[in-house]
Backbone as CSV, one residue per row, in Angstrom:
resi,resn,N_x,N_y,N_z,CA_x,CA_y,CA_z,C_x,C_y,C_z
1,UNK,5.691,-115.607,-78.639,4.591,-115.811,-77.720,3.272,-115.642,-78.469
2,UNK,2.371,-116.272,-78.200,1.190,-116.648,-78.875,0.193,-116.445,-77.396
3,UNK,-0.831,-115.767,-77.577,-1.905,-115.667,-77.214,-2.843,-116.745,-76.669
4,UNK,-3.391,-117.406,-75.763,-4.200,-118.205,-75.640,-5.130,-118.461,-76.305
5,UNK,-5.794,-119.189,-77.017,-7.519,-119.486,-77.090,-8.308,-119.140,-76.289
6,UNK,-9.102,-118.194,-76.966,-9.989,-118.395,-75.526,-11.304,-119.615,-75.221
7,UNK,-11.818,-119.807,-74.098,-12.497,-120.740,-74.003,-13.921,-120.742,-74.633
8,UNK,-14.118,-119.206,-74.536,-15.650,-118.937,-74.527,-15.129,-117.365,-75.670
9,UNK,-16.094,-117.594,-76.370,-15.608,-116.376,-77.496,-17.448,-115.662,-77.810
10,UNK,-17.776,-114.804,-76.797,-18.772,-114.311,-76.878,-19.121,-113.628,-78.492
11,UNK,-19.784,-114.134,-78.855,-20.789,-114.101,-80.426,-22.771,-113.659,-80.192
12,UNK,-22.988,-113.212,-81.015,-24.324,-113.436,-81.200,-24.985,-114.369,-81.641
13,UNK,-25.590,-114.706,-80.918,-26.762,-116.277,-80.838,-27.407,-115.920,-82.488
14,UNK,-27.581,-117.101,-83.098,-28.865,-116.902,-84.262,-29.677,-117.298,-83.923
15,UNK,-30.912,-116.245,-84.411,-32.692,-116.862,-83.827,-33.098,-116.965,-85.457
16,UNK,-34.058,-117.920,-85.347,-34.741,-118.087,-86.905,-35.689,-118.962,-86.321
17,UNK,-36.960,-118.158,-86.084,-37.900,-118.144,-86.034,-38.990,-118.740,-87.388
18,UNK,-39.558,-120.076,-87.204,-40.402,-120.714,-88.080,-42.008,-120.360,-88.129
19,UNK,-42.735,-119.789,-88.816,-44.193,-120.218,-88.386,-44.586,-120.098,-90.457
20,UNK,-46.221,-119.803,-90.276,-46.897,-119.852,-91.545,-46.907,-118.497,-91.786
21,UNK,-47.154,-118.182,-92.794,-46.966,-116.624,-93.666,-48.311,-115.875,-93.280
22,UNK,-48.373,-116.002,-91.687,-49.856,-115.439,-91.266,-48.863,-114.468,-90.037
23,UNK,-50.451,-114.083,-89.757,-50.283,-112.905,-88.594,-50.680,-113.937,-87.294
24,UNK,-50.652,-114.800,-86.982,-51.312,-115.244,-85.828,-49.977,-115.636,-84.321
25,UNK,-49.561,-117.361,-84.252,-49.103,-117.468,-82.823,-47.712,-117.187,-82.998
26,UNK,-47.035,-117.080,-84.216,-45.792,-116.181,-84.357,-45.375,-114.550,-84.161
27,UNK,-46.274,-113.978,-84.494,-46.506,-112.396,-84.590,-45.730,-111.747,-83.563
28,UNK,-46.402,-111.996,-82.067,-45.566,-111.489,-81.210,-44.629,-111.663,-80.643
29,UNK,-44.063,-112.758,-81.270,-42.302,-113.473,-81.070,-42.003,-112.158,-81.871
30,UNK,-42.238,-111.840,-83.278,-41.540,-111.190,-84.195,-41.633,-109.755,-83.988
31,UNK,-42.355,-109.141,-83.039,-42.601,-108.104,-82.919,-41.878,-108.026,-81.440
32,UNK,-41.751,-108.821,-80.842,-40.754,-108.536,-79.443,-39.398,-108.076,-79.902
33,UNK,-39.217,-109.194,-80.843,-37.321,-108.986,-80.978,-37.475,-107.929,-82.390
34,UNK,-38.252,-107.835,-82.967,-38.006,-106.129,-83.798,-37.867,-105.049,-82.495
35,UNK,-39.257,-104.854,-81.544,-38.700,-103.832,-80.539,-37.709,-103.836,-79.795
36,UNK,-37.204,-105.166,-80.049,-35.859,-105.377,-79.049,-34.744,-105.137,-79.829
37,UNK,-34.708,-104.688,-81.130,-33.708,-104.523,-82.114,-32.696,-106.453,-82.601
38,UNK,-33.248,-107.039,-82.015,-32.477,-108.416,-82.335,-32.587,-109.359,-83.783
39,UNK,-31.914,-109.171,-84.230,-31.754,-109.632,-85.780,-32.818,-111.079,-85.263
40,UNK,-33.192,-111.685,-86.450,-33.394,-112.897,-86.232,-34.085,-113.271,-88.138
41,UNK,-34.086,-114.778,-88.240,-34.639,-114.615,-89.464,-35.863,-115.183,-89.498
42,UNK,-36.999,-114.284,-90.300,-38.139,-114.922,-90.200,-39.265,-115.884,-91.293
43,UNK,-38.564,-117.478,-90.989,-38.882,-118.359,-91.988,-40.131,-118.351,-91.967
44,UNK,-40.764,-118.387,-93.119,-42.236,-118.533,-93.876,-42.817,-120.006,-94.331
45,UNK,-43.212,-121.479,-93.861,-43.636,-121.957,-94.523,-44.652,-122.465,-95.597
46,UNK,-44.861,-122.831,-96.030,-46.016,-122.999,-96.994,-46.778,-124.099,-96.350
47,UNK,-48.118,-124.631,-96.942,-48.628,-126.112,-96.286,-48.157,-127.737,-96.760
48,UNK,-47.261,-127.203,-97.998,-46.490,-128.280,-98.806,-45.109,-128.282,-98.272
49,UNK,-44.447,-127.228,-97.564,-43.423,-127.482,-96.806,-43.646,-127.769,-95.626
50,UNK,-44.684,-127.203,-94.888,-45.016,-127.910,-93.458,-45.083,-129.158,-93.248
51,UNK,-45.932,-130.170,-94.359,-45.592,-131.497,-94.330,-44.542,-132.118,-93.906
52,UNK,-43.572,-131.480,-94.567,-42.021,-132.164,-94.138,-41.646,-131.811,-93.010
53,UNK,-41.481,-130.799,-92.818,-41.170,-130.836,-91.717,-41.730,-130.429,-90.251
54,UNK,-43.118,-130.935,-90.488,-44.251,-131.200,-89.030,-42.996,-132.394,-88.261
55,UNK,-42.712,-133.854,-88.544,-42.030,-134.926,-88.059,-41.145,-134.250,-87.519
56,UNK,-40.198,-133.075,-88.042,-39.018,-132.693,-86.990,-39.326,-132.060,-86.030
57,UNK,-40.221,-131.045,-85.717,-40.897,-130.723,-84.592,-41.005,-131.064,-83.426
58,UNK,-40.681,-129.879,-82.635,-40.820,-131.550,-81.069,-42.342,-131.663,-80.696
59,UNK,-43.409,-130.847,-80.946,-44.750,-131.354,-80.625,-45.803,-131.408,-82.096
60,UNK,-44.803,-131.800,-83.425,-46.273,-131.348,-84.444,-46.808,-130.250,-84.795
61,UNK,-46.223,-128.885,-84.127,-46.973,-127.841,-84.594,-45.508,-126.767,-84.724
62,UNK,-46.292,-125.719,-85.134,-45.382,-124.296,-85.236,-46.077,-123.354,-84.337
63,UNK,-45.418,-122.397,-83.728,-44.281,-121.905,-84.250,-43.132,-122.487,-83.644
64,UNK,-41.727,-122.436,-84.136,-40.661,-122.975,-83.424,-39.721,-122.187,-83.396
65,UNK,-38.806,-122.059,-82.706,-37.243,-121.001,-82.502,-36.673,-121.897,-82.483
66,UNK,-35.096,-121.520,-83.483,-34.137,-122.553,-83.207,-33.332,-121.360,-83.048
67,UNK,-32.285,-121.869,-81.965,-31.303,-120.909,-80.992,-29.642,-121.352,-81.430
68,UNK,-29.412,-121.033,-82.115,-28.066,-121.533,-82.340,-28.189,-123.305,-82.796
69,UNK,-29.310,-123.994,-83.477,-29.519,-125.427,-83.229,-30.740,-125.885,-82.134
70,UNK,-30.803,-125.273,-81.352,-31.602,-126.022,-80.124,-33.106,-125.376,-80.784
71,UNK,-33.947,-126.168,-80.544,-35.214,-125.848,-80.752,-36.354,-125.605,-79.666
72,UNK,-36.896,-125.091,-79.863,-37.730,-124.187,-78.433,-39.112,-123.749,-79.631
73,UNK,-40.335,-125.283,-79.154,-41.525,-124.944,-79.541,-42.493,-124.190,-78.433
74,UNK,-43.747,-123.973,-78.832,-45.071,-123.107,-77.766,-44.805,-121.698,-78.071
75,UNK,-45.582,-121.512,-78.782,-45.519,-120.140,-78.844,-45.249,-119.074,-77.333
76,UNK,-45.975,-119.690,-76.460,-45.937,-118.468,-74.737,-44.342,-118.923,-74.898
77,UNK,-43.920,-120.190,-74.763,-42.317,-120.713,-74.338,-41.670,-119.576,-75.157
78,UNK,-41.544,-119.324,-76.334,-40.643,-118.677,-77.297,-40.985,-116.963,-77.311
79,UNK,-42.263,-116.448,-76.837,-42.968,-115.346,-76.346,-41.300,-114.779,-75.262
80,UNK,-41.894,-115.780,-74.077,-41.232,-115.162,-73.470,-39.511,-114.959,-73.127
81,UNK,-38.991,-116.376,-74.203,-37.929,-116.427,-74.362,-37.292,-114.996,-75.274
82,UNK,-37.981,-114.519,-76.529,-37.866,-113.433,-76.985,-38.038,-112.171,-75.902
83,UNK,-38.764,-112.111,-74.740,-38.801,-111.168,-74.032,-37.708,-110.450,-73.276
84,UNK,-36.582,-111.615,-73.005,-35.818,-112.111,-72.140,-34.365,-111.067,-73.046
85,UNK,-34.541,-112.406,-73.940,-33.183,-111.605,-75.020,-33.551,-110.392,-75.459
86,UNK,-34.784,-109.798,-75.477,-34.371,-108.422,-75.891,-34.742,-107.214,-75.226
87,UNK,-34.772,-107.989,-73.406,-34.737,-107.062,-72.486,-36.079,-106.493,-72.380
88,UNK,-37.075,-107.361,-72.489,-38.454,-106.733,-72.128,-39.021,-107.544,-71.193
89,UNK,-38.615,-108.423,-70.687,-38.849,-109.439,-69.819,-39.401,-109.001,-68.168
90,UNK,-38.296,-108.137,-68.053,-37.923,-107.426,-66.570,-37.041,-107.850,-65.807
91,UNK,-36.385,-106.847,-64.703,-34.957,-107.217,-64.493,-35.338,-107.981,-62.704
92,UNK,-36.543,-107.925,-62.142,-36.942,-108.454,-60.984,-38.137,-109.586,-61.168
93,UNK,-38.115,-110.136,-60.090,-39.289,-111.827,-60.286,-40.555,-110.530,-60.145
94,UNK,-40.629,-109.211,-59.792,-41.810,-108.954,-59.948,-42.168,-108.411,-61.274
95,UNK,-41.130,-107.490,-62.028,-41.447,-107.181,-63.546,-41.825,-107.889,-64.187
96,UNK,-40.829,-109.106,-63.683,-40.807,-111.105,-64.929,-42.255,-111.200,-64.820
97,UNK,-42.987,-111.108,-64.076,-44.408,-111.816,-63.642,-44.964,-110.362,-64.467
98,UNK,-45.418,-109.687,-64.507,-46.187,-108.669,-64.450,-45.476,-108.334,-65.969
99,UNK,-44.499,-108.645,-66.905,-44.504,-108.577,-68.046,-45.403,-109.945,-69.003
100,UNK,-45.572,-110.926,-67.461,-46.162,-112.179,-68.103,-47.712,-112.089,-68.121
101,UNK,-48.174,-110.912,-67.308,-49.636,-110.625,-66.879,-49.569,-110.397,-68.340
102,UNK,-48.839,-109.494,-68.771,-49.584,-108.864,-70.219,-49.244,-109.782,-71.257
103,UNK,-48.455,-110.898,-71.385,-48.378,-111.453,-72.531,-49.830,-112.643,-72.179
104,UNK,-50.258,-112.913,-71.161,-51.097,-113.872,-70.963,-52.339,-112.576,-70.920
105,UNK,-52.248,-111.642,-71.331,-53.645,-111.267,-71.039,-53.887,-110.832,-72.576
106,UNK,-52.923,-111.096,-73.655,-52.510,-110.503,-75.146,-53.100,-111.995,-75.670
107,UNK,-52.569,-113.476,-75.269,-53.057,-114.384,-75.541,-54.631,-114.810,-74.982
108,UNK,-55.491,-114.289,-73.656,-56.747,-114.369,-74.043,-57.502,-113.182,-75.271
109,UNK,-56.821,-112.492,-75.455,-57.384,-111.917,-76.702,-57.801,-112.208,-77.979
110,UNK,-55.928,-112.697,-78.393,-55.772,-113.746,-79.632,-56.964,-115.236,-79.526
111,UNK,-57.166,-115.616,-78.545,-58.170,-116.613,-78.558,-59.530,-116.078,-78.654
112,UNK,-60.114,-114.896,-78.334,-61.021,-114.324,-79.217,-61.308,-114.240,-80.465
113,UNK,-60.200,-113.950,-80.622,-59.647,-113.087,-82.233,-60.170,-114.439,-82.961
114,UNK,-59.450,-115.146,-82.565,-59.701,-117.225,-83.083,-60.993,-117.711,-83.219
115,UNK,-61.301,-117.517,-82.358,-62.560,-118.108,-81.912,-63.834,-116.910,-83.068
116,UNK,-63.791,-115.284,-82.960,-64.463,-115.232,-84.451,-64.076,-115.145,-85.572
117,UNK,-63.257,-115.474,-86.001,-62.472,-115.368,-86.774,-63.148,-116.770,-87.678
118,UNK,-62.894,-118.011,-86.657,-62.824,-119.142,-87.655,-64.747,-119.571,-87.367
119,UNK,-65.186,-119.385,-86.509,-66.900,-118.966,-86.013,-67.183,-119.645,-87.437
120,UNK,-68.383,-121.111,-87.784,-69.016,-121.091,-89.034,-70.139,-120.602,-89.047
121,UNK,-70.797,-120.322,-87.809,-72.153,-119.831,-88.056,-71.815,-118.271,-88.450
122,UNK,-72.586,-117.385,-89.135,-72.531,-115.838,-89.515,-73.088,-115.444,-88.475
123,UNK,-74.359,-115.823,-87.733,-74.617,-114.164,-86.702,-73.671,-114.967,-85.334
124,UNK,-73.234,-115.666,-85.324,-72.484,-115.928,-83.677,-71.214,-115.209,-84.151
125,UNK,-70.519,-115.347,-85.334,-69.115,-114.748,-85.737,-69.577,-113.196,-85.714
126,UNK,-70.457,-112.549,-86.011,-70.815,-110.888,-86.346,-70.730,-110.508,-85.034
127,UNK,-71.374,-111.631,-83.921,-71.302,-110.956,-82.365,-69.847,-111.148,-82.220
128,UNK,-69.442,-111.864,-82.029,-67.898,-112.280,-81.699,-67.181,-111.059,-82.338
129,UNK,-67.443,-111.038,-83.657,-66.555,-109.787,-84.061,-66.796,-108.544,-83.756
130,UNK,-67.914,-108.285,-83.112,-68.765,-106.768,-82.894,-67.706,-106.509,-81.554
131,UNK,-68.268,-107.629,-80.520,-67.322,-107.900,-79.180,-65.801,-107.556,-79.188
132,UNK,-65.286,-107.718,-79.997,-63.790,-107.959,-80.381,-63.852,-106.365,-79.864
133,UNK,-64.492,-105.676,-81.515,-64.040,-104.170,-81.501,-64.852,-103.714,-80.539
134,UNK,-65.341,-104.158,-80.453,-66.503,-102.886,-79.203,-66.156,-102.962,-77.495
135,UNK,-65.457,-103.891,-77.354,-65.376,-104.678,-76.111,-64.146,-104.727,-75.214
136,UNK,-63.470,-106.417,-76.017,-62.347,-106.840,-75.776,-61.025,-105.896,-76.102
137,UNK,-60.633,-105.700,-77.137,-59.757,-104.827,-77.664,-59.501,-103.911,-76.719
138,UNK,-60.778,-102.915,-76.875,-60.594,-101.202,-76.202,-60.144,-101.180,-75.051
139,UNK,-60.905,-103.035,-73.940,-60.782,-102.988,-72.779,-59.278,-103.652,-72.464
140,UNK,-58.756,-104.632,-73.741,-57.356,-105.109,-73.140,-56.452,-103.363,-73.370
141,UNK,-56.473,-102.918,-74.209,-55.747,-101.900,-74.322,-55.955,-100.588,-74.002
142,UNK,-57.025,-100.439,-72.890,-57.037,-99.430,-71.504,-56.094,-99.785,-70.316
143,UNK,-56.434,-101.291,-69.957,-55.709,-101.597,-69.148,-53.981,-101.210,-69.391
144,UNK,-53.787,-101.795,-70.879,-52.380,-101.861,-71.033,-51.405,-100.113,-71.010
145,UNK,-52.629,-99.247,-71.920,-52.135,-98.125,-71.194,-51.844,-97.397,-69.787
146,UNK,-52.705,-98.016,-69.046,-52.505,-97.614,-67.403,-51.547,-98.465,-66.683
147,UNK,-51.022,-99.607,-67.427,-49.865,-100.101,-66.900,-48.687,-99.587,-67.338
148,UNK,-48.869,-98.730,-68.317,-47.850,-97.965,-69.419,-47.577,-96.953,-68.678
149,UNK,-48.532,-96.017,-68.230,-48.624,-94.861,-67.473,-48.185,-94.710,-66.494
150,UNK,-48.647,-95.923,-65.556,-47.874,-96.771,-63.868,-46.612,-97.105,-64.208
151,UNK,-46.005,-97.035,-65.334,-44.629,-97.629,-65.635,-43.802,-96.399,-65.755
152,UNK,-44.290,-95.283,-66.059,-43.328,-93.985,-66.615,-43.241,-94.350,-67.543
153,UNK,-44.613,-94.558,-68.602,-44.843,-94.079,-70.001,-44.078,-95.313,-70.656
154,UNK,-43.974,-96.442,-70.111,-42.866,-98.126,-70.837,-41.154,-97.540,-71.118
155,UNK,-40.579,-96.552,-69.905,-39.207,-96.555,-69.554,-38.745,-97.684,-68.751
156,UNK,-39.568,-98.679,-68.105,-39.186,-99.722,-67.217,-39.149,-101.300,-67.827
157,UNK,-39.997,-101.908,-67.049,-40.117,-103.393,-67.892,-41.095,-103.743,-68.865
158,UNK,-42.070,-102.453,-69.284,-42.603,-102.557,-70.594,-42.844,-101.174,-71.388
C-alpha cells in the first residue's frame, strides 16, 4: 500500500522583491516582511540592468514582487500585500483599513521627503527640508505613537 499524493502540498511561497539599491518606494516592502520575520530576497538593480528589464515589467517601473512567478507591481499594491503575509495587515475590515490609514499617511510623507529631496532651487529645498524635520516627521510620528498607545503599545494590528 502506497500513500496517496497529495493534491496540495503546503510550502513556503518565494518573495523576491526587485527595486534600485536606494532607500526609497521599496524600503517599506522590506521592512514589513523583516518585522514579519518572512524570508524574501532582496534584488538590487543597477541603471544598466534596469534597462533590460524595464520591458518585462507590467507598468515600466519598480518596485516589483514576484510571488512564486506572478508579478505584483505599485509599490502601495506590494506594501500591503507584504502586510498581509506577515500578519500586520489586521485580522478585521476595521484593522485592514486603519493599518492602511498608516501606510497612506507613511506615503504622504515619503512624497515630502521627494519633493525636498530632489527641490533644484536651494532656499525652497532648505524650507522643504527644515519642514520635514521640524514639522512633518515629529507630527506623522506623534500621531503614530498614539495609535501605538490606543493599540496596547502595537500587541494588535500594528
Amino acid at each position: 500500500f502506497t500513500s496517496p499524493t497529495p493534491l496540495f502540498t503546503p510550502t513556503m511561497p518565494s518573495y523576491k522583491l526587485t527595486y534600485f539599491n536606494v532607500r526609497a518606494r521599496a524600503e517599506l516592502a522590506r521592512l514589513i516582511f523583516t518585522q514579519g520575520g518572512i524570508p524574501f530576497e532582496d534584488t538590487r538593480v543597477s541603471g544598466e540592468e534596469w534597462g533590460k528589464l524595464k520591458p518585462t515589467t507590467p507598468f515600466g517601473q519598480l518596485p516589483i514582487l514576484e510571488v512564486d512567478g506572478e508579478v505584483i507591481s505599485q509599490s502601495q499594491a506590494i506594501n500591503l500585500f507584504a502586510a498581509e503575509v506577515a500578519g500586520l495587515a489586521g485580522s478585521s475590515p476595521v484593522e485592514k483599513a486603519k493599518a492602511h490609514m498608516v501606510v497612506e499617511s507613511v506615503v504622504d510623507v515619503f512624497k515630502k521627503l521627494v519633493e525636498a529631496r530632489f527641490e533644484k532651487d536651494e532656499k525652497k529645498k532648505e524650507e522643504k527640508s527644515k519642514a520635514l524635520k521640524e514639522t512633518d516627521v515629529p507630527t506623522f510620528l506623534t500621531f503614530v505613537e498614539k495609535i501605538l498607545v490606543a493599540n496596547g503599545g502595537g500587541n494588535g494590528w500594528l
